[in-house]
N, C-alpha and C positions, 0 to 999 in steps of 0.2 A: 836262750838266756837274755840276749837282750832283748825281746820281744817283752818276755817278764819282766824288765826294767823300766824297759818305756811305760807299760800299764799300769806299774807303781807308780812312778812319776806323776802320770794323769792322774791318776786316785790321790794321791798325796795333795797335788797341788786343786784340782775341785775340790777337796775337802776343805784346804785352807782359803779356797774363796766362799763356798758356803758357810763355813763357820764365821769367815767377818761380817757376812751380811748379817747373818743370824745375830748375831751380837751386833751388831749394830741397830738394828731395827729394834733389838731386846729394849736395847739403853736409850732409844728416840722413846719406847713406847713406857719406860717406867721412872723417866726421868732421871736415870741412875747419875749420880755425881753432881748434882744439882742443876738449876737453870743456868743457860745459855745465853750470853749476854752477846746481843745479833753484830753488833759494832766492834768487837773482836774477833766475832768468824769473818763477816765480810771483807777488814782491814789484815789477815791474812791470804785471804783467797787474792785480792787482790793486787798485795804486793808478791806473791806466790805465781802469778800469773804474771805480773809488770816482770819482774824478773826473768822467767821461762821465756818472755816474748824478746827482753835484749839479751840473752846469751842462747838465742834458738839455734843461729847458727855454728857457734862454738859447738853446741850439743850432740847438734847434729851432725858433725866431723868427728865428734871425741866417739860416738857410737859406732858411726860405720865405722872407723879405725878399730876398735878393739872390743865396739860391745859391753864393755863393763859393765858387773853387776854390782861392785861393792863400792863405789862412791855415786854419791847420789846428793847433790846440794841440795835438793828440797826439802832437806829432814833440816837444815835449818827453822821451817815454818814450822814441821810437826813437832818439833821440842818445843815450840811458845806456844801452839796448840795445847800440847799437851800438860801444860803450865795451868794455861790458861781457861779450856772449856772443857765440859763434860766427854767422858771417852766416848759416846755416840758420835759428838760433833765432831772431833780431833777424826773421829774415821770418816767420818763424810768429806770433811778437809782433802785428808788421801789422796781420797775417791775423785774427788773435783779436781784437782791438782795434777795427778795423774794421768787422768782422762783429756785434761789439755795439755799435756804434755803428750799423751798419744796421738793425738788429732791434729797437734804444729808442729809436730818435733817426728815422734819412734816409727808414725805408721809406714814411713817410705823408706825405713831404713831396713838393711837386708839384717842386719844384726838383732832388730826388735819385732818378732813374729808374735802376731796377737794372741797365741797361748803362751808366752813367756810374758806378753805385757800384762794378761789375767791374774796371771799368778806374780809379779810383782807388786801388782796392787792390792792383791789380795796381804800381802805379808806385810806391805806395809801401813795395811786397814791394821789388823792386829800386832803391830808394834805399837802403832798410835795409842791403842784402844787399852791394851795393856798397861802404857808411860801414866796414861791419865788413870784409869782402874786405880791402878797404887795408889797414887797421890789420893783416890776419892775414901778408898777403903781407910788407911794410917790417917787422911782426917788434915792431911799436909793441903789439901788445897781450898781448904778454906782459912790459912795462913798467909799472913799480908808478903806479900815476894820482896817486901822491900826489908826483909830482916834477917836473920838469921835462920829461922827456921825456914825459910822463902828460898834461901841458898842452899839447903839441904834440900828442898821439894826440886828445885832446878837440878840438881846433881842427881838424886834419885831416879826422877824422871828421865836423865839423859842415860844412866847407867842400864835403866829397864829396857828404853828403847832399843838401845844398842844390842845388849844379850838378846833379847825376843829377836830382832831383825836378822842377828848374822844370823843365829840359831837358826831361824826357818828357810834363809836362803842355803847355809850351808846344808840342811838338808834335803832343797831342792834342786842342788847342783851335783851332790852326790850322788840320787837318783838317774839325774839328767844322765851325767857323763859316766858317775862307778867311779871317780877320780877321789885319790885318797891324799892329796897333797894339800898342803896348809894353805899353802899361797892359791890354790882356786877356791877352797872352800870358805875363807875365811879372807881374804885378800893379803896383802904381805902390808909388812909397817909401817910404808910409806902410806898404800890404802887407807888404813884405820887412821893416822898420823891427820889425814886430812879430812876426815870423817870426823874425828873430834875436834875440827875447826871449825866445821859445820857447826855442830851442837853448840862449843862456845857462841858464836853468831845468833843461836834462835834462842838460847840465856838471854843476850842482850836484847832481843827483839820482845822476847817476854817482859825485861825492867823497860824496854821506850815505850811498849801500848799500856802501860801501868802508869808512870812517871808522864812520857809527854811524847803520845802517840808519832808527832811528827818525827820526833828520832829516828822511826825504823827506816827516812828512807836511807839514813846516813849509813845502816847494813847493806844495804845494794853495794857500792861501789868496793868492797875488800870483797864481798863475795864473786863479785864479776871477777876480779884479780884474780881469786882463789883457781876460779874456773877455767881462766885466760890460761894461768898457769899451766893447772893437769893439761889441757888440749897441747901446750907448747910440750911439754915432756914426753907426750902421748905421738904428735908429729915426732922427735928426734927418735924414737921405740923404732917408729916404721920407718923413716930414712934411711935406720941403720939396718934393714933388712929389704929393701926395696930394693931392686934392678933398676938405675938411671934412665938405661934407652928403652926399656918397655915397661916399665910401671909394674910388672910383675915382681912377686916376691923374691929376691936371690937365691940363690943356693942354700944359704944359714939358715935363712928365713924360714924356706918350703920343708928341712931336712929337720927343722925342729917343729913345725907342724906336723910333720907326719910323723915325727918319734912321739906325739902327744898321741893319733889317730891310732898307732901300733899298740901303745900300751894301753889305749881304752881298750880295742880287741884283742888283745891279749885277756884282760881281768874280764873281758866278756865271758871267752871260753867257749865252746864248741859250737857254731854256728854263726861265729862272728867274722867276718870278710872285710875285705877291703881291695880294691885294685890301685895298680901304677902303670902309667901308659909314658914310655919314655919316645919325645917326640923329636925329629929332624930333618928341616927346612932342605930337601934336596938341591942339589948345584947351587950351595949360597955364594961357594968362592967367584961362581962366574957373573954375579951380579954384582960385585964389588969389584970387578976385573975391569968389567964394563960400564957403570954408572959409577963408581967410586965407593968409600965407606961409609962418606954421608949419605947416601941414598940406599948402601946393604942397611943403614941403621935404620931409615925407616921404613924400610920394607919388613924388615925384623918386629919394628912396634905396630903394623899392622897385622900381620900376622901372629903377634900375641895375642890380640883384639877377638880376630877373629875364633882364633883356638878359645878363649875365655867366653868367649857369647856363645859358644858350638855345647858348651858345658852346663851343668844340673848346677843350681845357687850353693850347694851344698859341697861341690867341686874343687881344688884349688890348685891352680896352675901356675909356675914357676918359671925361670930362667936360670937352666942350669948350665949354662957356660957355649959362647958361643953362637952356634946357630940352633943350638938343642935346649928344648924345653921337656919340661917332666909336670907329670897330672896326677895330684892324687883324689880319688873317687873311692868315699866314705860307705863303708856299706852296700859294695856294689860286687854282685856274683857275675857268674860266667854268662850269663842269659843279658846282662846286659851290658856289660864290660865292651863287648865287640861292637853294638852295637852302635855305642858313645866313641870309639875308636873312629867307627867308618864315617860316623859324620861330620869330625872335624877332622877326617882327610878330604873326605867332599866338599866342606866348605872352604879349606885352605885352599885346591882346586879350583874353585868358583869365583877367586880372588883378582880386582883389578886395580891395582894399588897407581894411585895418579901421586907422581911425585914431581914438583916444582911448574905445575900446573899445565907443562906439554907433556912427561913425558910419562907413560901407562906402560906398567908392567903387568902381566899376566901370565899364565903356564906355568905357575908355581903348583910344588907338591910336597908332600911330606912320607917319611918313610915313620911306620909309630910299631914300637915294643909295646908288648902287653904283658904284665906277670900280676899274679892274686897272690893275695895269703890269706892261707898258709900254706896250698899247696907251691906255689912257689917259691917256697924257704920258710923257714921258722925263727928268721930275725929281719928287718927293716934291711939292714945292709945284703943280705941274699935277696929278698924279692926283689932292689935296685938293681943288683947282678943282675938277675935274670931277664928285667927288662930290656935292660943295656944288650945283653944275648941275642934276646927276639929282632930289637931296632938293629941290629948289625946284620942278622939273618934275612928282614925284610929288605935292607939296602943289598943284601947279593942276591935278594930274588930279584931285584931288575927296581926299587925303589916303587915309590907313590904306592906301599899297599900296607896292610896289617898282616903282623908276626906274630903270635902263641908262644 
């Protein structure tokens, strides 16, 4: 079943990248919604990119933290786009935007894999293309912006965008994941809340390249704010789920990750897995006995390190109290379960932790439980059981090995 869901996915989302080009090259090649006035696509792309270029690194922190799909500042420029020039242009906009955004920003991020960046671009080709459609069809954008009717084509336009965009993402997250909940598919209030901050913002940017081009750069600095902002809310998310001494997820953290992981295979349904590898740092009390707890603690945050690098990107490893950590591996059968087991005992093993620059530890080892579901239980809290079972079972066969 989820084999079949992935292949939708893929078909859904090529689809929706062939259809923008198609329509896009349609509306270059028939002039659809009239001529293109080059000094308002330029003075977009422009400030479209001056901006991507001062909030790269913001950007790039607010992704690798959580990945989000549903806010997205650059649809600031695609509403004065889509004001402003033909919907072929408005999608090449996107298209350029986008693409510099993948290229200084998404591509080295674990969270932006370039067939989700496809198909983001893809959707928001045909948001674009659709905001401006309207307005060319009703006849709204050959009405001066600076009137009333100019305030109904901005509104319209923002209203299009918006419905077209969740719509296609929410259907491309429903594919993705099978997740039937408001807040992934459509993002929660606060999301949209700043999302239509956004769109206010590229209203304005539509009346300053209308009125006195030089305005738009006075939109940068509340938008950098806007953006400063979400990263700040977006750091206190992960704080409040973050382990202090290893940087690893906490307990809350890792235990509501994988109640997310449980109930995607859950609504998978017969063929859908998952493993948990519950893991423990053998004789930790005698290196705290003997170097003290500042140095159990960074022997602890190396040995997270290495547990995390030992793992698949897909992976995600926790601190669940103590000297024990917990793994959970998404998708992952019996054929390989052991396998990822044995390598980060090996690599734990292989460890020579230099702490306070004379003094090297080595000879460390790990005792690791292994339980799958569903054969390991038919709830999230049983397969933890069972893990917990194996890792105690592995520590009275004599430690440093893997337990079933």
């Amino acid at each position: 079943m989820w084999m079949v869901a992935r292949r939708r996915w893929i078909g859904y989302a090529v689809g929706c990248e062939v259809l923008a080009a198609a329509v896009t090259v349609a509306g270059l090649m028939t002039g659809f919604g009239g001529a293109v006035r080059p000094v308002w696509f330029g003075a977009l792309v422009a400030v479209g990119i001056a901006q991507a270029e001062m909030s790269r690194r913001i950007e790039r922190l607010r992704r690798w933290m959580s990945g989000q799909t549903h806010i997205n500042v650059t649809s600031v420029w695609y509403l004065a786009g889509a004001v402003l020039l033909p919907p072929a242009w408005v999608a090449l906009l996107a298209l350029v935007l986008y693409l510099h955004l993948w290229l200084r920003v998404w591509r080295n991020v674990r969270t932006r894999p370039a067939h989700r960046f496809a198909a983001s671009t893809g959707w928001a080709m045909l948001s674009c293309f659709a905001a401006s459609a309207v307005l060319a069809v009703t006849g709204l954008n050959d009405v001066g912006i600076d009137s009333w009717y100019g305030l109904c084509a901005l509104v319209l336009a923002a209203a299009v965008f918006e419905v077209v965009n969740a719509g296609l993402v929410a259907i491309g997250i429903f594919l993705y994941t099978n997740s039937r909940s408001s807040a992934d598919l459509v993002g929660t209030w606060e999301d949209n809340a700043f999302e239509l901050a956004t769109l206010c913002l590229g209203g304005l940017t539509a009346l300053a390249l209308v009125w006195q081009p030089v305005l738009v750069v006075f939109v940068l600095p509340p938008l950098l704010l806007l953006h400063r902002y979400l990263l700040l809310k977006q750091q206190l998310q992960v704080a409040a789920v973050t382990d202090e001494k290893t940087g690893l997820l906490n307990t809350a953290g890792w235990h509501d990750l994988a109640t997310r992981e449980f109930t995607r295979a859950r609504r998978r349904g017969e063929g859908s897995e998952f493993a948990v590898l519950m893991i423990d740092l053998d004789h930790f009390k005698r290196i705290n006995d003997t170097y003290g707890h500042l140095t159990g603690d960074e022997v602890l945050a190396a040995v997270a390190v290495t547990i995390e690098g030992s793992l698949r990107q897909s992976d995600t490893v926790g601190r669940f109290g103590g000297e024990e950590f917990v793994v959970l591996l998404p998708a992952t059968g019996a054929t390989h379960v052991l396998g990822i087991a044995e390598r980060v005992r090996s690599a734990v093993g292989e460890m020579t932790v230099a702490v306070n620059g004379s003094v090297r530890i080595s000879g460390l080892s790990v005792s690791v439980g292994v339980a799958r579901y569903p054969a390991a239980g038919e709830t999230l809290d049983e397969v933890l059981r069972t893990a917990d079972a194996a890792l105690y079972r592995a520590k009275d066969s004599g430690r440093n090995c893997v337990s079933v």
